[in-house]
C-alpha positions in Angstrom: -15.5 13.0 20.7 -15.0 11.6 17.7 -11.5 11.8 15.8 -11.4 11.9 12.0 -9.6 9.4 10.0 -9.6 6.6 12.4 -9.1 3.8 10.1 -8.2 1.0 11.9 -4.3 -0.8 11.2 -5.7 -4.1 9.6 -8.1 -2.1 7.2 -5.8 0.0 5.6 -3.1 -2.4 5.6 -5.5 -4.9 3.2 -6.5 -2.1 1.2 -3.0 -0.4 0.8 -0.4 -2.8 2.0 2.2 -4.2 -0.5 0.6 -7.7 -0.5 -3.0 -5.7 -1.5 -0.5 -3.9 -4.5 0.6 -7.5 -5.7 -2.8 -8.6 -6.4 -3.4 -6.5 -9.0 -1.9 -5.8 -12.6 -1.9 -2.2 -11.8 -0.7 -2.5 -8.3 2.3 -4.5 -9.6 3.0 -2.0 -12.1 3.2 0.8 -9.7 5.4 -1.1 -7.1 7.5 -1.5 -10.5 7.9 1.8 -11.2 8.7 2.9 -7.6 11.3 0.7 -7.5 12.5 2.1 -10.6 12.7 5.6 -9.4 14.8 4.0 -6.8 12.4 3.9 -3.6 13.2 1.6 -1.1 9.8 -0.3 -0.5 8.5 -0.6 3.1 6.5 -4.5 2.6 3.6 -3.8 5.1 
C-alpha cells in the first residue's frame, strides 16, 4: 500500500530546512520577517 506524502527527512530538510532558507536572498528575507513578527525559529 502505498502512503501519500512520504517524503523522506533528509529531502525535505535540504529543500525546507533553515540552512536551505539562508542560501537564498528571498529565504533570508522571509526568516527576517518571521522573526520580526516574533516567531521563535525551530533551525532544522
Amino acid at each position: 500500500m502505498h502512503y501519500p506524502r512520504r517524503v523522506s527527512k533528509i529531502k525535505r530538510i535540504r529543500k525546507f530546512g533553515f540552512r536551505a532558507r539562508m542560501k537564498t536572498k528571498l529565504g533570508r528575507k522571509m526568516i527576517n520577517r518571521k522573526r520580526r513578527a516574533g516567531r521563535r525559529l525551530t533551525a532544522v
